[in-house]
N, C-alpha and C positions, 0 to 999 in steps of 0.2 A: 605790787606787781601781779600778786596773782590774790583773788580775795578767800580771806582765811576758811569760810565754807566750801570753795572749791577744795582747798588745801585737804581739810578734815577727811571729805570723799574721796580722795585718790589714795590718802595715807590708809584710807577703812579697806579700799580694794585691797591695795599692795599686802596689807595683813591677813588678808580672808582665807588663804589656802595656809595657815601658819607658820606664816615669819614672824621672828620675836621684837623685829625694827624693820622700820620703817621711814624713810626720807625723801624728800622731795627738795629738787634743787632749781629754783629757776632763773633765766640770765636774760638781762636787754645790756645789748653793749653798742655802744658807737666807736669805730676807728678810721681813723683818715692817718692817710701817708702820704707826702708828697716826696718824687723822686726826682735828682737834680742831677746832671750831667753837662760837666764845662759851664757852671752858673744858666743852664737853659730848665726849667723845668720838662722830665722826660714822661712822669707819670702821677697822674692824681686820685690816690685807690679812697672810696669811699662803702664804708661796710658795715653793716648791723647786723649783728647778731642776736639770736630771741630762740630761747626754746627751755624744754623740760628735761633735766635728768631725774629718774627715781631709781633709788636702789632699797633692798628688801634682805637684812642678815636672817639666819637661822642658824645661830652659833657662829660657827666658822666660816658659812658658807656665805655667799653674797650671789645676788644675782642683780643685773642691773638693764637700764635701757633708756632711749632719750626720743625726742619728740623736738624737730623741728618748727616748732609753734607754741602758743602760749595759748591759742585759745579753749574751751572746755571740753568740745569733744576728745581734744589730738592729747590734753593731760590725765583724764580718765580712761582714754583705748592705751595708752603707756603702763598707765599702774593694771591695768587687766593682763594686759602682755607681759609681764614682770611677775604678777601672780602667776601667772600661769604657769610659766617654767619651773614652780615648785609646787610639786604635786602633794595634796592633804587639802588640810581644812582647819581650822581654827571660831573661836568665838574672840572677837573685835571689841574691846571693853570702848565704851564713849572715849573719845580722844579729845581732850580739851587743852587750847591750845594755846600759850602766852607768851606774848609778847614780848621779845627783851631789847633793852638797847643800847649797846654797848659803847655809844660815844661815840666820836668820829678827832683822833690825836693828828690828822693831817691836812691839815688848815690850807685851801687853795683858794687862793686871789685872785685869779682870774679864769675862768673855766672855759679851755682852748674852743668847744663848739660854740661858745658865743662870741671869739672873732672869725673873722673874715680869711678867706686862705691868702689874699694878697698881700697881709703882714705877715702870715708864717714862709710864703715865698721870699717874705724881706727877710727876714730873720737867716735864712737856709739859704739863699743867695749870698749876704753878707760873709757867710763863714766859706764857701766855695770859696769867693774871691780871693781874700786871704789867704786862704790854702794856694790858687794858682800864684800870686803875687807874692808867694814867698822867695822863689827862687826859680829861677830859670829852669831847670832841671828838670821840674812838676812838668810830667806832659799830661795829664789827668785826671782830676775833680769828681769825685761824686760826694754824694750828700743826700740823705734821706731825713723828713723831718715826721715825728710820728704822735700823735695824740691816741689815750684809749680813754673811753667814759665807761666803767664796766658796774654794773649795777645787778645786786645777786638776792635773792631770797630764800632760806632754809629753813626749813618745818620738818620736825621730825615726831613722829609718835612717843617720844617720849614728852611731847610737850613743847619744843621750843619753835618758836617762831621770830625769824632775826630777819634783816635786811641790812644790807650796806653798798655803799657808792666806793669806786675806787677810781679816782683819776690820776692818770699817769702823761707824764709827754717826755720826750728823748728828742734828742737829735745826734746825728751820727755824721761824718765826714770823715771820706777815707781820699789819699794823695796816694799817685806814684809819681815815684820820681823814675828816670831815665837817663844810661848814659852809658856809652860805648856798648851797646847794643843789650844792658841790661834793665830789668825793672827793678825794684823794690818798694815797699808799700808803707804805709803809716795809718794808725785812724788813732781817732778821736770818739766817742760815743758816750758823752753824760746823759742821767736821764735822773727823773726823780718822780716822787710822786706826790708833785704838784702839778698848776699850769702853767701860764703862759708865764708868769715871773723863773721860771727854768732861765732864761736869759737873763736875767738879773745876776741868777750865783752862777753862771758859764756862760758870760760873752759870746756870744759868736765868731768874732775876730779871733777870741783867744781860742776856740775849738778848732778854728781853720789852720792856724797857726801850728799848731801844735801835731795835728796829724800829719804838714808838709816838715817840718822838723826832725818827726820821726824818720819820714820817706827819705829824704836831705843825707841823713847821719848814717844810715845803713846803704845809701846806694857809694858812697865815701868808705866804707867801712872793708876789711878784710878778712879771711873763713880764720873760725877757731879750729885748732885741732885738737881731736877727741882727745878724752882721758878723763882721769876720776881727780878730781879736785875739789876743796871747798867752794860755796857760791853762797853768794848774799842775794836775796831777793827781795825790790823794794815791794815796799807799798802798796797799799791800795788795791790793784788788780791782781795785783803779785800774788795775795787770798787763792785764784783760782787753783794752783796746787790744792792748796788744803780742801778747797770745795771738790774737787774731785777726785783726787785721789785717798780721801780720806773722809771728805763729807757726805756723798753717796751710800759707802760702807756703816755709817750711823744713824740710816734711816732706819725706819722698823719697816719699810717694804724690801728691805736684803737680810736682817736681824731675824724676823719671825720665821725666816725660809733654813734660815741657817747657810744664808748664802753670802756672809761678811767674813770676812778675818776679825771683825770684833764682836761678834755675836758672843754670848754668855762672857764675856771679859768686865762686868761691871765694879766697878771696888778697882779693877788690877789695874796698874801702872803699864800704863801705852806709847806712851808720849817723856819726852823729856822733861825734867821737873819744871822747867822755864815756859813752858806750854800750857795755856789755858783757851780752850778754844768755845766759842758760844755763837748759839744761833738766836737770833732776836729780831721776831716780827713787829717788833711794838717802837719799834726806832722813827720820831715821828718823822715823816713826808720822805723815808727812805725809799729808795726804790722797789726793796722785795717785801717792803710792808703788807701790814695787814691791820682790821679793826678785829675781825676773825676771820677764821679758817673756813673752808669752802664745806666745815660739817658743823660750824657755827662756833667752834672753841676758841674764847679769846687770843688773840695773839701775845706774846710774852716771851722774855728771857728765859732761853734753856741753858744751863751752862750742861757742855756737851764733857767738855775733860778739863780737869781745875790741878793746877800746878802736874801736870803730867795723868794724872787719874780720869778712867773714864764715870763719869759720874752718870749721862741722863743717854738715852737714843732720843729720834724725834719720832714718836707718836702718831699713828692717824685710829682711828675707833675700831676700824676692823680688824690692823695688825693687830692693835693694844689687846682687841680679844685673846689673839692667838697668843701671845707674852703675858696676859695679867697686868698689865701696868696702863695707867689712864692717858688721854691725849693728851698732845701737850701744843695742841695750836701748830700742827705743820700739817697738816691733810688740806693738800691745794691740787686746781685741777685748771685745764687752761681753758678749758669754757662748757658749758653742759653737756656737751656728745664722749667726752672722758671720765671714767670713774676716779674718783678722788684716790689720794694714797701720800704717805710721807715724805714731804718733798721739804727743802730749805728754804728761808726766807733771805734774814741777811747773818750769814756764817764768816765768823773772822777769827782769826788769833790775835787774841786780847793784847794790849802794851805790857810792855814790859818798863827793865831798870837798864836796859845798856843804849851808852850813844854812839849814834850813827858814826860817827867818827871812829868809834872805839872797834868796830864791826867790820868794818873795811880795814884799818888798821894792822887790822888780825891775820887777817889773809898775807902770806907770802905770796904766791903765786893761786890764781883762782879766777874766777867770771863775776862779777856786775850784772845780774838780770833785770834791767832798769824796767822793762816793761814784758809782761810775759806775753804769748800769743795761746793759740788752739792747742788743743791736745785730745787724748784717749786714756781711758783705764778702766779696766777689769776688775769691777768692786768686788768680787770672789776671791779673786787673789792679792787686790791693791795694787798688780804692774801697772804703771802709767810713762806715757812719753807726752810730754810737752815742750813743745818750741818754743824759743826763747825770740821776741819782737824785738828788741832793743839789747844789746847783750854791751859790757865794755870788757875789756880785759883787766884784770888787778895785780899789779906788779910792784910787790916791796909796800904792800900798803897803802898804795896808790891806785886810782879808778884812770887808766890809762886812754889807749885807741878803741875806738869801737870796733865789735866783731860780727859777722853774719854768722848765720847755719848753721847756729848752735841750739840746742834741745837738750832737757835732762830726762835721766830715763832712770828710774827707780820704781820703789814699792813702798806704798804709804805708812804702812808700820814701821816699816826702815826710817824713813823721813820724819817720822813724827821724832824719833828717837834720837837722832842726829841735826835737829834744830838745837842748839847749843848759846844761840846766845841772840835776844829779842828786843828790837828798840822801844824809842817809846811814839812812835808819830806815827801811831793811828789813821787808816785811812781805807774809804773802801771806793771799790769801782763796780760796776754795772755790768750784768749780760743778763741773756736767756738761757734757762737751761730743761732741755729737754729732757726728758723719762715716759714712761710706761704714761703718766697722766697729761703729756701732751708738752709744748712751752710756754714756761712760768717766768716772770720776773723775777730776778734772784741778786741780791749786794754779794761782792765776796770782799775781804779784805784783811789787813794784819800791817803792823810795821816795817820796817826793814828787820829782816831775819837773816841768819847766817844758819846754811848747814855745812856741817864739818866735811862731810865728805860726800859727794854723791859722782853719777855717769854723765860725764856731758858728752853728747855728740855732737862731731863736726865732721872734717873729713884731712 
């Protein structure tokens, strides 16, 4: 992307007024999205992105800056601009620079920029229809289909020089349904990081399907009334709890600040003994995958808290400074104009030994959070409220009527602790998740889990 003698010269500026590191990041990315409304195509965004970030440590300190271009002059006025803002001097030992190559564990089939958009409109059309043609009710369809080609380069002064390809494609379809003058909503949104075989392991039919199912079930559905009860939370997306009301707080960009409830708690028991929770870039053709991190450290299993104990935070070079403790492959950034920093890949609570049966069971009275929705939390204190997308009511150990408007509202060291009993059917879902370093591709997921007690809001 950028030839390694350029590379050498920008890394020799950025060092010249004495910084002790040195890095140079560069990105060519291709993204198309096509947007779908009532099976019509409404919008077709086509977009390249190409530029330089350099950043330049002196201890603790960092100073960074980026360069909409990739060609020689706009990556060398970058690294003078970047030196500059740290006043001194230094002597530049020769930087000699090597090559690494770390593999590529996500095998794609067919690479979405070498078809045609008139089979990804087939593909994205296909799943609308579905979604309208589930039921009467659906008064409207959207649908977005998204490919990314993202292609990075990382040279640091200490020697390393990497590159890697990451192609991702998602498709998303969301339904309202309507009825006696209400709405209510559904989506669907797999994504992985492959190409066009994405359709292969998620039908289209089935993704349309499913999001007008959602819509369907909750516009039929009746309000939960508040109160503290156990709740079982399935699968797969069901993760986003732990991802954020607990996996934010075990980065090392809230950790190094002293801005976590688990900050210095390492060794101590957090979490309930049935609780082992891990973040794992190296999951191949996952969607928050990685071959490495955006400061070149391979991607890899962290385990985060093992049978209830906090064992690891997630790592990026510049916290790890401030902590003493080395990366661990989570310093991601969502495209050169953001300075990198510890962000998750794919974060889940691991399977357990109880069955689903046995978990529901258990519940006298209590909520079903079949599919969870959006939410907030305050990684300082771990308060979080998230809304429940799909909720049913559990009565006598039974998954009974379905409910609306219901949210739980808790604090993630509370939560961790009162997870009490963990199935075993594995499973993650898909989102974005925004911070300080821009939006990143991220897996959340876990089994069906039961907590014993938490705050549901209804009304």
């Amino acid at each position: 992307m950028l030839p390694q003698s350029l590379v050498k010269e920008a890394l020799g500026i950025a060092l010249s007024t004495g910084a002790d590191y040195a890095e140079v990041f560069a990105e060519h990315t291709n993204q198309k999205a096509i947007q779908m409304v009532s099976a019509k195509v409404d919008k077709i965004e086509d977009a390249v992105i190409a530029g330089v970030g350099i950043r330049i440590f002196k201890g603790t300190r960092c100073i960074s800056g980026s360069a909409s271009s990739l060609e020689r002059s706009a990556v060398l006025a970058c690294a003078r601009k970047v030196a500059d803002a740290l006043i001194g001097s230094g002597t530049v030992a020769d930087i000699v620079l090597r090559e690494r190559r770390f593999g590529d564990i996500h095998p794609v089939k067919v690479v979405p920029v070498s078809v045609e958009n008139k089979a990804k409109v087939g593909f994205l059309r296909e799943a609308c229809l579905a979604a309208k043609d589930y039921h009467q009710d659906i008064s409207q369809v959207t649908g977005t289909f998204l490919d990314v080609d993202h292609n990075i380069m990382i040279a640091t002064s200490e020697g390393l020089y990497a590159e890697d390809r990451q192609i991702r494609t998602r498709i998303a379809v969301n339904a309202i349904a309507s009825k006696n003058g209400e709405n209510q909503t559904g989506s669907c949104s797999p994504g992985a990081r492959v190409g066009m075989e994405l359709f292969e392991l998620f039908p289209p039919k089935e993704v349309g399907i499913e999001a007008a199912r959602q819509a369907i079930t909750m516009i039929n559905a009746g309000y939960i009334d508040a109160g503290v009860m156990p709740v079982a939370i399935e699968n797969a997306f069901g993760g986003v709890i732990f991802h954020e009301a607990c996996g934010h707080g075990l980065e090392a960009s809230c950790v190094a600040l002293g801005q976590s409830v688990f900050a210095g708690k390492l060794g101590q028991q957090i979490a309930n003994s049935k609780v082992t929770a891990i973040d794992d870039g190296s999951i191949p053709n996952a969607w928050g995958s990685i071959n490495i991190d955006d400061e070149g450290t391979p991607g890899r299993k962290n385990v985060l808290i093992e049978n209830g104990v906090l064992k690891s935070y997630m790592v990026d070079k510049l916290n790890g400074r401030r902590m003493g403790m080395a990366p661990t492959g989570n310093s991601r950034r969502q495209s050169y104009k953001y300075e990198p920093t510890s962000r998750m890949t794919n974060t889940y609570i691991a399977a357990g030994e109880d069955e689903d049966k046995d978990i529901i069971g258990s519940i006298e009275n209590g909520l079903y959070a079949k599919k969870m929705g959006g939410g907030s939390v305050n990684p300082l204190t771990g308060q979080f409220n998230f809304s429940v997308a799909e909720g049913y009511i559990i009565r006598n150990g039974e998954i009974c009527e379905p409910v609306r408007g219901a949210s739980l509202i808790g604090k993630g060291s509370d939560i961790l602790m009162d997870i009490d009993m963990v199935g075993k059917n594995l499973d993650r879902g898909q989102g974005m998740c925004g911070a300080s370093s821009g939006s990143i591709p991220t897996d959340v997921g876990q089994p069906l889990i039961r907590v014993s007690s938490i705050t549901v809001g209804g009304r």
